[in-house]
Every structure is written in C-alpha cells, then in structure tokens.
TORSE-434382 format. One line per field, with one value per residue (C-alpha): x, y, z; residue number from 1. Coordinates in pm, whole numbers. Example, Ala and Ser with C-alpha at 12.3 -4.5 7.8 and 13.67 -1.06 7.14 Angstrom:
% TORSE-434382
u: [1230 1367]
v: [-450 -106]
w: [780 714]
n: [1 2]
This chain:
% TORSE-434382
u: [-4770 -4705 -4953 -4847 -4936 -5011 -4670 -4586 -4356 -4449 -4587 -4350 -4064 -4226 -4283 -3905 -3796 -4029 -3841 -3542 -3537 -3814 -3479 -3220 -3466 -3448 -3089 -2990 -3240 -3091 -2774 -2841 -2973 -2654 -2475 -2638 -2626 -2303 -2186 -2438 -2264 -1933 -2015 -2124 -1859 -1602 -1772 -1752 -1358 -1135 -848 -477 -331 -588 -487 -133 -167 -387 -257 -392 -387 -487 -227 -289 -121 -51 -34 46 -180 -52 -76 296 313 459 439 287 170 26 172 500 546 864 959 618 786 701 600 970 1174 1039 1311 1213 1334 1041 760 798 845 548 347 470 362 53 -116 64 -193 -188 -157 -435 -755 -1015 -947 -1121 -921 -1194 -954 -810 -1155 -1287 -965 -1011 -1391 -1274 -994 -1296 -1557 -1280 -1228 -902 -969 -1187 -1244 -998 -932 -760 -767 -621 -328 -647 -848 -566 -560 -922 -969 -651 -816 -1154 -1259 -1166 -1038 -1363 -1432 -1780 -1941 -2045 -1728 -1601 -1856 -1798 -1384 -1448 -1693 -1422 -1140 -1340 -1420 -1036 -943 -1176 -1067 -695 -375 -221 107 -113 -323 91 231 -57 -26 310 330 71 48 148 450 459 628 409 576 351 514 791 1044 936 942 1287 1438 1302 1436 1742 1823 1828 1574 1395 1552 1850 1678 1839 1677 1711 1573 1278 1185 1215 987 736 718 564 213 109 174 368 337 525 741 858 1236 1295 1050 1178 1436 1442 1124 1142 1456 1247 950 1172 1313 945 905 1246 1110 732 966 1189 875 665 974 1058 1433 1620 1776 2097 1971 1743 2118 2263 2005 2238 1957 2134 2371 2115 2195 1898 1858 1890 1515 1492 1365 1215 1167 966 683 621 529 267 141 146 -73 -320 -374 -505 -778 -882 -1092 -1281 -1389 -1448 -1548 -1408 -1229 -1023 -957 -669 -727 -562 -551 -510 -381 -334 64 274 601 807 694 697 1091 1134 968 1210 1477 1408 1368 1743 1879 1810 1708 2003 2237 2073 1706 1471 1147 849 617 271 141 -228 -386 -680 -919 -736 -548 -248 40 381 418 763 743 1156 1449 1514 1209 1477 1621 1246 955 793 540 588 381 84 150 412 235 478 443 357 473 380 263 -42 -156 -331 -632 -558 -574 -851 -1019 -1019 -1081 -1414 -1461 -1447 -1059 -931 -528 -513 -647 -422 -282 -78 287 371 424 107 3 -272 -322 17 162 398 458 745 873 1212 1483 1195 1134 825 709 356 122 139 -93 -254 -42 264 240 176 406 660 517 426 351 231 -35 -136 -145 -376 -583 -635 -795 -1025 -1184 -1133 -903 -1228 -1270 -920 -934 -1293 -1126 -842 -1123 -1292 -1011 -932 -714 -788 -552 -662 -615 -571 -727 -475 -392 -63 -172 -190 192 139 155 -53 36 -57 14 166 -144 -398 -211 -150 -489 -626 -408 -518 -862 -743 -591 -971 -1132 -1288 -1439 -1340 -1068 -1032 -703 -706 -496 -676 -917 -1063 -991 -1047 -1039 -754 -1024 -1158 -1482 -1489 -1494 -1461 -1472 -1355 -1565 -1463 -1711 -1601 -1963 -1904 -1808 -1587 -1591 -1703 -1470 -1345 -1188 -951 -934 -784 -561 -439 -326 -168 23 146 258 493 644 690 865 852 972 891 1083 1294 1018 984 998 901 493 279 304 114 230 366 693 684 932 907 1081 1493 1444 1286 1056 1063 782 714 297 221 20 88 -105 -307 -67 -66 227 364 735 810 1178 1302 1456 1221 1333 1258 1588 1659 1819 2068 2038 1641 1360 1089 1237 1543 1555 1177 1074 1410 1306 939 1047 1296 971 762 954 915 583 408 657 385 105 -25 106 -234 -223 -429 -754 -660 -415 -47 -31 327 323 471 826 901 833 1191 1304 1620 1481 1790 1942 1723 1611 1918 1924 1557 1801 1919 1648 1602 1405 1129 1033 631 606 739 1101 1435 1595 1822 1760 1398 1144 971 1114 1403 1653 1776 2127 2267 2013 2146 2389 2470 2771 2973 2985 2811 2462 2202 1808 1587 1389 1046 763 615 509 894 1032 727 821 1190 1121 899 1169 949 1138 1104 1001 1247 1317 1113 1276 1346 1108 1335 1192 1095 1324 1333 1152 1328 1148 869 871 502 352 226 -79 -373 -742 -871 -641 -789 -984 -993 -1155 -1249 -1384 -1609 -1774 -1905 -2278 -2264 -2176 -1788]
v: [355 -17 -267 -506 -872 -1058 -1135 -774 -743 -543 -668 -509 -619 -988 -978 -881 -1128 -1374 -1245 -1285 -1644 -1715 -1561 -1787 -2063 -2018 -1971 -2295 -2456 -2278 -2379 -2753 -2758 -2593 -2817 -3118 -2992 -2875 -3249 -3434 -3204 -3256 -3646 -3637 -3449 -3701 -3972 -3809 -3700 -3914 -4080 -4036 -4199 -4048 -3730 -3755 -3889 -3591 -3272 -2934 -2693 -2543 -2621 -2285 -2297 -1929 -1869 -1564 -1388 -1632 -1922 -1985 -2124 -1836 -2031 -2265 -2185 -2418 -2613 -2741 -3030 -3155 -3470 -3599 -3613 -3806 -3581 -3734 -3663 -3221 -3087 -3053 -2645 -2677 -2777 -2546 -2248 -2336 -2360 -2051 -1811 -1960 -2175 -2164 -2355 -2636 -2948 -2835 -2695 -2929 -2765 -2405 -2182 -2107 -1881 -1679 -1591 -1482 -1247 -1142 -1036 -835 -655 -559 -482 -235 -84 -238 -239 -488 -855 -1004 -1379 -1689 -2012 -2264 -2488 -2681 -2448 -2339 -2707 -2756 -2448 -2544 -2891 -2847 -2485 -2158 -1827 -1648 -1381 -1511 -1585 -1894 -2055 -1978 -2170 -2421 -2447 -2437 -2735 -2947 -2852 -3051 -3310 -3322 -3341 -3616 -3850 -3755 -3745 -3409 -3529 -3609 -3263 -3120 -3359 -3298 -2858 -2931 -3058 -2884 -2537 -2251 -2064 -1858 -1888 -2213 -2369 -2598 -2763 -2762 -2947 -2754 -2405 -2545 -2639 -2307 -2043 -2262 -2476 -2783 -3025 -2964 -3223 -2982 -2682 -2472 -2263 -1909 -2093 -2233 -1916 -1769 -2040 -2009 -1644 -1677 -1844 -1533 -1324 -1561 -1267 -991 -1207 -1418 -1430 -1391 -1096 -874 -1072 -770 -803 -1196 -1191 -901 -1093 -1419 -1181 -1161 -1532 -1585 -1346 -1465 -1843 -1683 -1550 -1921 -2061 -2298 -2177 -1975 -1611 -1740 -1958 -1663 -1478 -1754 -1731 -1474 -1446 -1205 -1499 -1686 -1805 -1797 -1977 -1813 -1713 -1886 -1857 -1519 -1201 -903 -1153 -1159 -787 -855 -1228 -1030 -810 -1004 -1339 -1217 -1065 -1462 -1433 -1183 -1351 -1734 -1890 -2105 -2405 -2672 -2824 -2758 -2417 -2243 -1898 -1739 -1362 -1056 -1065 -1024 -1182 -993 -649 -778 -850 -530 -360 -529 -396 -41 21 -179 -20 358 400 622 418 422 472 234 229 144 41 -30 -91 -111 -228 -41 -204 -178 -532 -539 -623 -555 -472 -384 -220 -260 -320 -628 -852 -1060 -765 -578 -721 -389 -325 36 58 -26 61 347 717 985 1298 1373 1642 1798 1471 1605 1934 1643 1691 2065 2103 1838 2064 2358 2176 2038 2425 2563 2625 2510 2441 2765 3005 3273 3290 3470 3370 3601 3628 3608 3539 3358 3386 3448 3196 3312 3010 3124 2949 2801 3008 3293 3335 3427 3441 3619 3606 3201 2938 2685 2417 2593 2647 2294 2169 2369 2279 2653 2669 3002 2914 2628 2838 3061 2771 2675 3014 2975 2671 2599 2310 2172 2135 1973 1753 1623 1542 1403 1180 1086 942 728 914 729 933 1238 1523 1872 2151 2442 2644 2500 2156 2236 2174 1814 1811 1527 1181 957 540 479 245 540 777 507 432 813 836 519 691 981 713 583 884 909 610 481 222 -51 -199 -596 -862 -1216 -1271 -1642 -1910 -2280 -2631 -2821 -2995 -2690 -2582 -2207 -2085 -1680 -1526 -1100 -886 -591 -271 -3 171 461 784 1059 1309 1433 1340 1654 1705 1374 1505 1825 1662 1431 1704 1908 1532 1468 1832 1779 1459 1628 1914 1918 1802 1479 1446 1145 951 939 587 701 653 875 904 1138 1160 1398 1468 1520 1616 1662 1914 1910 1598 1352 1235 1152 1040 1007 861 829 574 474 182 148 56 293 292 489 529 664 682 814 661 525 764 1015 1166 1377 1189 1391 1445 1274 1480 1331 1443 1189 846 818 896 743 372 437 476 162 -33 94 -16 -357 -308 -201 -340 -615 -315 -171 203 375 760 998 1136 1491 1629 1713 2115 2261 2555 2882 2777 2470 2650 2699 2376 2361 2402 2364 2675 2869 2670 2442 2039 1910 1840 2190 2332 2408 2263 2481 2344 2352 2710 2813 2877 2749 2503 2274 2095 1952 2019 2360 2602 2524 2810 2844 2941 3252 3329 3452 3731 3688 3665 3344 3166 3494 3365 3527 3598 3383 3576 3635 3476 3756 3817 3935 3558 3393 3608 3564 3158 3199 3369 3692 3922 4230 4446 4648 4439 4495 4610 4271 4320 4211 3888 3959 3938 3648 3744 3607 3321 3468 3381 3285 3111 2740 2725 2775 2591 2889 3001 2768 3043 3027 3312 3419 3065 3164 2841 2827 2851 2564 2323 2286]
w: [5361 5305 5382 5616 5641 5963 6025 6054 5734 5400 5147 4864 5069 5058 4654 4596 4783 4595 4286 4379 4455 4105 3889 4112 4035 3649 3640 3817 3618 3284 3397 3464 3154 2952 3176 3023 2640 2699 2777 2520 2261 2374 2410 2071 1874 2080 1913 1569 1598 1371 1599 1640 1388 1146 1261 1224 867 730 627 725 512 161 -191 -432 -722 -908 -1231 -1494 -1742 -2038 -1765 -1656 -1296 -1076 -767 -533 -199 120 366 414 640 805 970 1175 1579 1821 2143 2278 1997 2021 2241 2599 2546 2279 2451 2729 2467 2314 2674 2824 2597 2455 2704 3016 3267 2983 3238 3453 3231 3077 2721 2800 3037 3278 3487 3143 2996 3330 3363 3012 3120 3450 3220 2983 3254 3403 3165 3059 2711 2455 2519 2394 2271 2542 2303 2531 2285 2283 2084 1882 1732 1701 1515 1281 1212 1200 1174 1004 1123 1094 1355 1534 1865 1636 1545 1872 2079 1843 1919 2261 2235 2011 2250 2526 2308 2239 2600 2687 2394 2318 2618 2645 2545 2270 2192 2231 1997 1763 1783 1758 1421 1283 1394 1135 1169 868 516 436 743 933 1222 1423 1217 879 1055 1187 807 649 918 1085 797 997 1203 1495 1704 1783 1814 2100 2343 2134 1822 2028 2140 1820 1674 1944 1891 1555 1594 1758 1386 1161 888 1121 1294 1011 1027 600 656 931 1108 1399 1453 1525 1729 1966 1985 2099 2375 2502 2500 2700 2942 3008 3015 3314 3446 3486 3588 3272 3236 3491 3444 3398 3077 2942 2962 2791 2497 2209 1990 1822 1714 1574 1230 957 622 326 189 -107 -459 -362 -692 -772 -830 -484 -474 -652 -520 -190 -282 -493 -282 73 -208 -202 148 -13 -368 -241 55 278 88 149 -167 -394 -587 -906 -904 -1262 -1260 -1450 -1405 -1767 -1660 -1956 -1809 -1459 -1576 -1741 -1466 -1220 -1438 -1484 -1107 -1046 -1321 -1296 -896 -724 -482 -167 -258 -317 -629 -716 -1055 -1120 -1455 -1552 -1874 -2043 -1787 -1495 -1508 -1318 -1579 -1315 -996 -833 -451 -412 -537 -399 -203 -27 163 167 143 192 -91 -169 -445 -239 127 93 69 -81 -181 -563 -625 -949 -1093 -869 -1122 -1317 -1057 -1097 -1469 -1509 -1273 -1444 -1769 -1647 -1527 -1863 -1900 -2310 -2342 -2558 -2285 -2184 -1843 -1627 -1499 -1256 -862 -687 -287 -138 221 277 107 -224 -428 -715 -1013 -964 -1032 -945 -1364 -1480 -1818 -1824 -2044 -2193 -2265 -2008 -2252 -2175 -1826 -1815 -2033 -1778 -1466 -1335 -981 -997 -1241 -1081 -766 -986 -1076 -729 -655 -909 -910 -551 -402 -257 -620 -691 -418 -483 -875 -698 -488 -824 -991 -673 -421 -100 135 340 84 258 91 204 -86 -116 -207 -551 -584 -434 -39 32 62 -181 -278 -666 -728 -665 -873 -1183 -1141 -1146 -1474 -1614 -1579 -1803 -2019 -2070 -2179 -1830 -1758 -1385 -1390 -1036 -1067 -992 -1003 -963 -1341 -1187 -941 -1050 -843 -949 -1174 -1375 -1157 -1163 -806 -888 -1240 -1284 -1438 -1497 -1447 -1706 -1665 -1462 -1609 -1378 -1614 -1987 -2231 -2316 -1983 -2040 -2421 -2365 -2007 -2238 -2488 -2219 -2093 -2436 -2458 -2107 -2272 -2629 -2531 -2146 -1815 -1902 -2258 -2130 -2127 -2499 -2676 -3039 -2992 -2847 -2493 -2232 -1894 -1618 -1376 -990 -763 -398 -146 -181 -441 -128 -410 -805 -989 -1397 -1426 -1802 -2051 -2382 -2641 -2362 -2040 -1809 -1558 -1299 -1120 -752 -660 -291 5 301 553 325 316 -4 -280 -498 -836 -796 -1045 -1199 -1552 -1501 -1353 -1288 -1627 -1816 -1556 -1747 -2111 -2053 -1873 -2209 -2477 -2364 -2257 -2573 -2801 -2922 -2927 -3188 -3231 -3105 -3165 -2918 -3015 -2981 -3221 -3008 -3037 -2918 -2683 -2757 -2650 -2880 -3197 -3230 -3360 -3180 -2815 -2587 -2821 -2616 -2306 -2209 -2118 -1986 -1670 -1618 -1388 -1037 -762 -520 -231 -120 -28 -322 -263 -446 -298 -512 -843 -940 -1193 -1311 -1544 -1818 -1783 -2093 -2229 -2421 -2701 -3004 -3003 -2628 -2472 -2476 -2144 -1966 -1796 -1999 -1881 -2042 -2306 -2230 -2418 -2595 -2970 -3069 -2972 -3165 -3452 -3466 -3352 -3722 -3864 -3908 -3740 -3975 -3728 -3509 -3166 -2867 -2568 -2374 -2012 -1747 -1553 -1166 -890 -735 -374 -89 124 325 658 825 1100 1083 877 1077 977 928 619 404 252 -137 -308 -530 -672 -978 -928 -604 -681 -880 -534 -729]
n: [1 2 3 4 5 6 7 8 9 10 11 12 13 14 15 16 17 18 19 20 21 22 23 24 25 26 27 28 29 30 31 32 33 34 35 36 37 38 39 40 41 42 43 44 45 46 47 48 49 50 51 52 53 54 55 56 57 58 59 60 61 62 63 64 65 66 67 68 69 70 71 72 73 74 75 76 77 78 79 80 81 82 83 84 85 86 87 88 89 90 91 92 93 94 95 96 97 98 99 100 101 102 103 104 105 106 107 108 109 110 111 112 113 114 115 116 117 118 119 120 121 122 123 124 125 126 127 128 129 130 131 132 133 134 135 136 137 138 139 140 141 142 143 144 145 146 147 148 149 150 151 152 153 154 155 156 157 158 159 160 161 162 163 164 165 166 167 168 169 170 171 172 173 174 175 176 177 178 179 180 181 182 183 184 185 186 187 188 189 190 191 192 193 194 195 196 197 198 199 200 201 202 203 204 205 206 207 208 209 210 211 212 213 214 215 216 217 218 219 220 221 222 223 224 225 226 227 228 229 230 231 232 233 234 235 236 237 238 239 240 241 242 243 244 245 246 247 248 249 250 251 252 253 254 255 256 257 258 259 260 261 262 263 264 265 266 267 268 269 270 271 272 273 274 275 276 277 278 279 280 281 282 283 284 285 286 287 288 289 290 291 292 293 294 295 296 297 298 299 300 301 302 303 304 305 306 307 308 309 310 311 312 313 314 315 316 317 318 319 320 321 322 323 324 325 326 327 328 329 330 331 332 333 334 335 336 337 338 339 340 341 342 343 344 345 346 347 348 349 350 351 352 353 354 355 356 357 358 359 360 361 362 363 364 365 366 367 368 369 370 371 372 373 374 375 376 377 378 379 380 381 382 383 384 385 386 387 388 389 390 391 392 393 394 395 396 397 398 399 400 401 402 403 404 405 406 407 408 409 410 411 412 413 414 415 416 417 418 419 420 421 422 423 424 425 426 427 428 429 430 431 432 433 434 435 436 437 438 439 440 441 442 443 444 445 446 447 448 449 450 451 452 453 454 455 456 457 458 459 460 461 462 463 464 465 466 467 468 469 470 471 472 473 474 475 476 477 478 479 480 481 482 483 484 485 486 487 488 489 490 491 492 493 494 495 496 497 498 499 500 501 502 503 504 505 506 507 508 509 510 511 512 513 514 515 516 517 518 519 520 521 522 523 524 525 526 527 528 529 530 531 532 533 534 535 536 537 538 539 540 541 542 543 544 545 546 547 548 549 550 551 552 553 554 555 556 557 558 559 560 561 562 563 564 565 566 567 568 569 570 571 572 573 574 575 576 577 578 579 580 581 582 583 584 585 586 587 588 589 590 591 592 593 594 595 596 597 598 599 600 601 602 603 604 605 606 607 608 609 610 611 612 613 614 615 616 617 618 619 620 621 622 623 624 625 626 627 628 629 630 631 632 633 634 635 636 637 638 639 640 641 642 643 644 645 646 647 648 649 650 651 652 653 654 655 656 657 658 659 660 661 662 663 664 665 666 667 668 669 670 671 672 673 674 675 676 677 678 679 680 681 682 683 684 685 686 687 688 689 690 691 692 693 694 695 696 697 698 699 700 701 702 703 704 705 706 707 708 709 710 711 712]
C-alpha cells in the first residue's frame, strides 16, 4: 500500500510528478542553450562568409587533368562555366523549374526547411522507409561552396548552420542567382547557361519551358539523367518536373501540355572515344586514393593509347551487325593497357566490360581444369569421352560424338563437355567454384552440376583478370588503372603499388593450364587466335551463340573479348573460335609487336588428333562445328567438337563418321600402319534431349568427389 502524505495523495505519485517537470526543466534549459550556440555560430560563420561579388568571381569546382601511360593528355575534366546571369536575365520558366522540384517553400524558410525534415522524420518513424535527405536550395549551395559531399551527421550540421548564415547575410534573389550559376548539372556543366550550351547548344536566356525542366531535372542525378548519356532517361525525368510544376501551381495544365519534350533538340556530344570507357571507370577510383582536394590535380594512368586504338578497332571491325563488344587488356601486373565496353561511347556509354555479366561459356573449364590440376590430374592422363548423367542432367558433345578414351590435353584442346562434366564429379564444383573465387570471380557462382559448361554470370574484367593470374604463374593479379596523382606542381598525392605477393595456387597447376591453353590455340577451338608467338588462351560460347568469348595472354598482356547483343538475343554465326578470337589476334599483333617474343615455360605437346600434319584432312575448318546448349543438347553452330570430313578412302561428297581416336589412327597418322585395320567402333547415338523438371536445391549433389576429406 502507498504511503500517503498529509495532503492525502501518494507519495510515488508525488515523485513522478517531480520528475516529470526536473526533465521539462533540463530540456528548456538545453534548448535555450542550443538556441543561443545555434545563433553565436550562425552569427559567427556570417561574419566569416566572403561577400557577393567575391562569390560570383570564384569558381567552384576541381580542374583534373588525365594523362596516358607514356604521358599524352587524354583529357581534361572540371567545371565548365557559361555566361555569369544576373538573377533577371535566368528565364522566369527557369527559376520556377528550379524551385518546384528542389526547394519548393523557398520564399518562406529561414534556410532549413523546418516543415520538410519534420515530414521526412514522421515518414521514417512510420515506417515509411529511411530518413532521407531535404537540403533546402540553401543547403544545396552551401554544401557546393564550402563543403564536400561526404555522407555525415557532421558535415550536415555544418550545411545547415552555413545555410542560415547565408540567409541572414545574402537576399534570396541572391542565394537563387548564386545556385543558379553554380550548381552542377552533369558533363562538367556548372550553371545554368553552361548546362544550356552543352545539351541545347545555345544560351540560357532563351531557354523554353521543356528545356528548363529538362535542366532542372538533372541536379537530382546529373550522371543518369545526363542528356549525351541516356537522353530517355532525361526527357522522363523532365516529365516529372512538369508535373510536380502543374502540381504547386507554377505553370498551368495547358502549358505542361504544351511542353513536346520529345521535340527537344540536343547538341551533338562532342569529342567523345573508347577512351572514355576506360576514364569512366578509373576516375570515380579518385575518392577512394586521396582526400578531399580542391586544387588542380594530374592524374597519370595505365592507358596505352596504340592498344587502346587497336582495341577500339578490333571490336568495330569484327563484332556482327547488330551486337555490340567488349576488351580488356592487362599487363603482367595487372595494369590496365585498353579498355573498350562498346562499339561506339557516343551512342552507349554503357561499360560492358565492367558492368555487363554474360555467360562464359566454355572460356569457364579454365576453373575446371585448374581444378583438377591442383587435384592431382597431369595433361597426359587418360580420360573418358563418352555419354554420362549426373543427377539427371546428360550433357553430350555437339553433334553427340564421342571419342573415348583421350588425353585431358585433348579433351581440352576440343572443348569436351562430357569430360568436363566428368571433372565436375570428381573434384566437386564446390571445388571449381571456390578456384573460380580465387582467381577473382565476384558474381554469385552456382554450384549445380551443370555449371561446369559456364552458366554463371560473369564481368570480362574478372575473367581477364582470373587468366592474367594463370598468365603469372599463379600469383594474384588486381587490375588498376590510376599509377599516381600529382598537384599541378609535382607533389605526389597517391603513388600505386602493386602487391604481386599472394600466391592462388602452386605453380604447376598454371604450368600444366597453360600447356593445355596453348594446346586449344595450337590446334584447337581457338586456332584463329594465332599471331606467330606463343599464345595460350581459350573459346566460349553461350546457348544458341547469345555469347562469344576468346580470353588469352601472350609476352605478357593478357586480354580478353566478349561479343553478344545486350538483350541477349542470339547472334548468328557468333563462336568464340571466330570473331572473338580473330578481334584478339588483330588487338595482339599490335599489342606485343614492341615485346620481346617470350616462349612459355612448359614445352607445347600436341594431343592425339594433330599428329596428322594436315588436320582439316581429317577434322574439317576450325569453323565447321556445332553448338550445344547448357544441358547438353545441339542446338545450332558454336564450339566443341571438329567434325571432320571424308578420311581417306571415303566416299566423295558422302558425310563420313569421324574416325575414332584409337591406336589404329595414331598409327596410320605415324604412318605405321602395318598391321591389318581395326574394325572402326561406331560413335554413340546422339540421345535425344531429355526432358526434366526445373532444377531443384537439392540436386546439387556431386559424388563421388575423391577429395572431400581434404575440405576441397
């Protein structure tokens, strides 16, 4: 029971009540005084701001100048700045773009939108989703001045605190004239009347309505909305600007109707290559290797302009009409020397030799065969070509040939999917795909049996860098593209140093995959890719030729080629054996030609099938084979076995079986054929396509694996 005083009332009752008004004590006390450093600070960084006509007179913004390996200028990046206008000379259609869809209670707050960050806490509190930013115009142009774009409680307190200081010194004609000709648009525009010249070709002063809103829509992503980058994707997001303008009542229905932004002319982009692929890539690497900096920097990368050129060529030259390429080439230490994600950067700026992830195809056995070389497989073992099933799925050879008992070099060399299938069984594709992980596969790799024959996505980079790790004997190779950034006076701000320390595997797993890569380009799938040096590399073709890829290394460049459309449509007459690998021998030849020859450590050994000196008596053109598809099954032209034509003693224009690789055709290939012939075996039947349910998680059962105890 509660004591009660001599009022009559509880005690307990009297000491939360005491409470209560001890904390409302301390908070208006807490709050007078963060009302009173709020305004000393604000008073003080007034004091401190430069005034308007310094303001207009400085630039914003950071000058990088670019340069190649041998120290050509490629470019120069920063800000571009237009005519300086007067807040009456910015169209009136302008200003109210700009204030609709950034700041639209502009005229009334004191610099901080009291009313948008308290929404902006409700939404969160209600489960509406994160917290999410409301810089006022205000804060847009004290952080653009003054600050950097750094993500922090910090820096944000800080804008907040300028963008009062701003209000209480500067007009807000002013603060508008000010954002107006200095906010960032995108393309090194900053500005109204610069943005205007680069995506309208003319001034600001006659921008009309569907421009404005089109200009307004880009300080919210100037990267995705730029115009020259995905003109779509501007014109939509100037549709949401007309709207939320119609919606505060700054134009009228009947004017957003008027707005055709779909007649909206834009300037030619200008001055725009392949180079840009790789600048792309390499710059936004600057956040990460300096800090913040405002003066004028030189950036010094790894770029070779002749093989960027060449590179640029080969992929124009031999991609099929309506497909689009890639090319990534690495130097010994991982140095980006060319990098080409299109065709053409002006109509795509999309990088597919980083961003884009394909399907390998069978450039993708290199993690299967390194496997089971680091597992205790040599390229002279003896294995077994013939139809085999694993968990219900049947991969097959294309054309459904088998050939038996061959070498591991062979069945490489020939790209057997049931071998590699075989492989797979053995070692385990938690096995493949933790090589595949080693050598710097960054995609989700599935481990279903069928992923030996390539089914996972992948990026170019990755897979020219996992062979540029082969190409090293096994050490672990980082690509890169930026080797030091200078002030414009010499002071080194970043220096690369490459780490060639750690080793994936022992060197007699990249000795013997090498031998078995060199063996593919010799006499293989991959013999267009020959440009008289030793080369190693592989083919890869994906399902009904959506895919091509040729990934080899030579005098230490490394390079690989992707060819396909972006919708991933098939491409006719697309293998990894033809345009891919003929775009990399025509990239090579210029790319080594200053290089040293540089033979490979282990000795090239040709399989069982090339010891006839004329091959294509027996085995046809390298371009005369047929396609499977992932499961297995035959479904066009691609990569795999070389049918061959009528052997000796066939029958003129008849289609002859293709003789099977036994002791008899080594003999009579050696020209000792003094024994009587061996019947000829007839090759399997060609099953047809088995029809199975969707894979289910629990198929991804591979046994036996002989390796298992060993945590493989």
């Amino acid at each position: 029971m509660a004591v009660k005083d001599k009022g009559g009332k509880s005690a307990p009752r009297s000491g939360a009540r005491l409470w209560f008004w001890r904390i409302v004590k301390i908070g208006a006390a807490t709050s007078v005084f963060a009302l009173i450093a709020l305004v000393v600070a604000v008073a003080t960084v007034m004091g401190s701001l430069p005034s308007f006509s310094d303001l207009k007179s400085s630039p914003n913004g950071q000058m990088i100048l670019v340069k190649a390996a041998d120290g050509t200028e490629i470019m120069q990046l920063g800000p571009s700045f237009g005519e300086w206008l007067d807040i009456d000379d910015i169209p009136q259609v302008m200003k109210d773009a700009m204030i609709s869809v950034e700041d639209r209670r502009f005229a009334y707050h004191p610099g901080v939108d009291a009313i948008g960050i308290g929404r902006a806490i409700f939404t969160t509190v209600s489960g509406g989703g994160r917290l999410r930013a409301t810089s006022t115009i205000t804060q847009q142009l004290a952080r653009n001045i003054f600050l950097s774009n750094s993500r922090s409680y910090t820096r944000k307190i800080r804008e907040g605190i300028l963008a009062l200081a701003l209000e209480q010194k500067f007009s807000k004609d002013q603060i508008l004239e000010l954002y107006l000709n200095k906010v960032y648009f995108g393309g090194g525009a900053y500005g109204v009347d610069s943005a205007s010249r680069k995506f309208f070709n003319h001034d600001a002063t006659t921008l009309s309505l569907a421009e404005a809103a089109i200009i307004a829509g880009l300080v919210k992503a100037p990267s995705r909305y730029s115009p020259t980058a995905d003109s779509e994707a501007a014109i939509g997001r100037a549709g949401v600007v007309l709207q939320v303008m119609q919606d505060v009542g700054t134009i009228t229905p009947a004017q957003a109707a008027e707005a055709d932004l779909e007649a909206v002319e834009f300037a030619p982009e200008k001055g725009q290559n392949s180079v840009r692929y790789f600048t792309d890539w390499a710059l936004p690497q600057l956040d990460t290797l300096i800090e913040d900096n405002d003066e004028p920097i030189v950036v010094w990368t790894t770029l070779d302009l002749a093989m960027q050129r060449a590179g640029t060529n080969a992929i124009q030259a031999y991609v099929p009409g309506g497909a689009q390429g890639a090319l990534v080439a690495l130097d010994r230490d991982g140095a980006v020397r060319a990098m080409v994600g299109g065709t053409d950067y002006v109509t795509s700026n999309y990088n597919r030799a980083t961003s884009a992830l394909r399907q390998p195809g069978s450039a993708w056995k290199l993690f299967v065969y390194m496997a089971a070389l680091e597992a205790g497989y040599k390229p002279e073992d003896i294995v077994t070509d013939a139809p085999i099933t694993i968990g219900g799925w049947t991969p097959r050879n294309s054309g459904g040939s088998y050939a038996g008992d061959i070498s591991l070099r062979t069945a490489f060399a020939y790209s057997k999917n049931t071998v590699a299938a075989r492989i797979g069984e053995d070692v385990g594709t938690s096995t493949i795909a933790n090589m595949a992980r080693r050598f710097g596969i960054t995609t989700p790799i599935t481990t279903l049996p069928s992923m030996v024959l390539g089914s996972s996505e992948v990026r170019v980079i990755d897979m020219v860098r996992a062979f540029a790790g082969v190409s090293s004997g096994g050490v672990a190779i980082a690509p890169y593209g930026i080797t030091k950034v200078t002030t414009s006076k010499g002071e080194i701000l970043y220096q690369h140093e490459a780490d060639l320390s750690q080793v994936l595997v022992p060197p007699y797993v990249t000795a013997g995959m090498t031998d078995l890569l060199q063996t593919a380009v010799n006499v293989g799938t991959g013999r267009a890719a020959q440009i008289g040096r030793p080369v190693a590399g592989k083919t890869g073709t994906t399902n009904s030729n959506k895919d091509g890829w040729f990934l080899g290394f030579s005098s230490g460049i490394t390079t690989g080629v992707w060819m396909g459309r972006d919708d991933a449509r098939p491409v006719g007459g697309l293998q990894g054996g033809t345009a891919p690998a003929r775009a990399f021998a025509a990239f090579m030849k210029v790319a080594v030609a200053k290089r040293k020859v540089e033979p490979f450590e282990t000795e090239l050994k040709l399989p069982e099938w090339q010891l006839e000196p004329d091959d294509e008596a027996y085995f046809g053109s390298p371009d005369d084979v047929i396609f499977i598809d992932e499961n297995g099954n035959p479904v066009g032209q691609g990569e795999g076995d070389i049918p061959g034509a009528a052997p000796p003693g066939g029958i003129p224009g008849e289609p002859q079986q293709p003789e099977r690789l036994d002791e008899n055709f080594i003999d009579r290939a050696l020209g000792r054929d003094t024994q009587p012939q061996r019947p000829q075996v007839r090759q399997a039947e060609p099953r047809p396509p088995v029809r199975r349910p969707p894979p289910n998680p629990q198929d991804d059962r591979v046994a036996p694996r002989l390796r298992e105890e060993e945590g493989q």
